[in-house]
N, C-alpha and C positions, 0 to 999 in steps of 0.2 A: 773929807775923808778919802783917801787912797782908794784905787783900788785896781782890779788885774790889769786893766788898760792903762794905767798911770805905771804899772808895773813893767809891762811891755814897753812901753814909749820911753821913759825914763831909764832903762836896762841895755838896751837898743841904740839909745842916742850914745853910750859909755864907746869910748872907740875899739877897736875889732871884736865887737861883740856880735855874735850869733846866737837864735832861738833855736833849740832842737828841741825836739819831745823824746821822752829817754823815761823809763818808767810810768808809759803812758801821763806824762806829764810835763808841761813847759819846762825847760832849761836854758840857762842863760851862761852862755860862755864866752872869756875872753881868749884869745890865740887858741881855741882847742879845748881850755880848762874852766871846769863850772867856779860860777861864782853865785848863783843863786835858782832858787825852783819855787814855783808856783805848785806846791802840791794840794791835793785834795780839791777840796769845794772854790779854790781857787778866793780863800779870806785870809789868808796867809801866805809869807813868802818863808824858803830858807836861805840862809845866805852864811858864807864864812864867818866864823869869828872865833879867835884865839881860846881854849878852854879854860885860861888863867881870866881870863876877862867875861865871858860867857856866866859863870857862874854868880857871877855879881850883877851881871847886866839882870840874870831874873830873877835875884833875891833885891835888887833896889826897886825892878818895872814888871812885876808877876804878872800885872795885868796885859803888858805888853812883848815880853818875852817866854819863851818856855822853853826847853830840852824834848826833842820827842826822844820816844824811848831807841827807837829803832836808829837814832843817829848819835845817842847818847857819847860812845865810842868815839865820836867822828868833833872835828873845830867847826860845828855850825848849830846855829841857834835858828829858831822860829820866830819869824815876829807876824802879829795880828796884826789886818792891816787895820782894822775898825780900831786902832788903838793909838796911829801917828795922827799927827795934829793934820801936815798937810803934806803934799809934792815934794816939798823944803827937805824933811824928817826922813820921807822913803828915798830920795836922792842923795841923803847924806850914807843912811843906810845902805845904797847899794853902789855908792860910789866908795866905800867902805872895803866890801866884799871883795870887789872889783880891784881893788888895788893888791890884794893879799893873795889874788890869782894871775895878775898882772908881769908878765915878762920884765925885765930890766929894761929893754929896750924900748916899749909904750911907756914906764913911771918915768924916766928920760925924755921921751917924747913929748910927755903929758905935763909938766912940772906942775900945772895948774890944777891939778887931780890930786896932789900930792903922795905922800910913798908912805905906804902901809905903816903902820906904830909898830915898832920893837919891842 
């Protein structure tokens, strides 16, 4: 099971990714732009993802997704980390995120990251 240090290392290794703390809490950015947070008790990440997709992703995995209320508004979901199987799961997931805040010129750079879903 996942967890904040898998979170770190695995966020970190995405290329031009930087950690800030920004509401007294981890943030993970690529060029400037977040693509995911360690908030709270740090057993959860947030990270982007689409509201048309979002909405399915926690009515299929409730157990492992959810909407907090305060970002309801916003394209990012919660995921529990006690809930991905392994490193595999949280690195698709924030390899995911990463791509949807990702400049044109790292998804070009990166081909092997591939480019965000339309």
């Amino acid at each position: 099971m996942p967890d904040a240090e898998d979170v770190r290392r695995i966020a970190l290794a995405l290329p031009d990714t930087t950690e800030k703390i920004a509401w007294s809490m981890p943030t993970f950015r690529v060029a400037g732009k977040m693509f995911a947070t360690l908030p709270e008790d740090e057993t959860s990440i947030a990270v982007r993802c689409p509201k048309e997709e979002r909405d399915e992703l926690v009515l299929s995995e409730p157990q492992k997704f959810w909407i907090a209320g305060h970002e309801a508004q916003f394209a990012w979901v919660r995921v529990r980390l006690t809930a991905l199987e392994d490193d595999g799961e949280l690195g698709d997931i924030l390899a995911d995120s990463w791509r949807q805040a990702a400049p044109t010129r790292l998804l070009e750079a990166y081909p092997e990251l591939g480019l965000p879903a339309e």
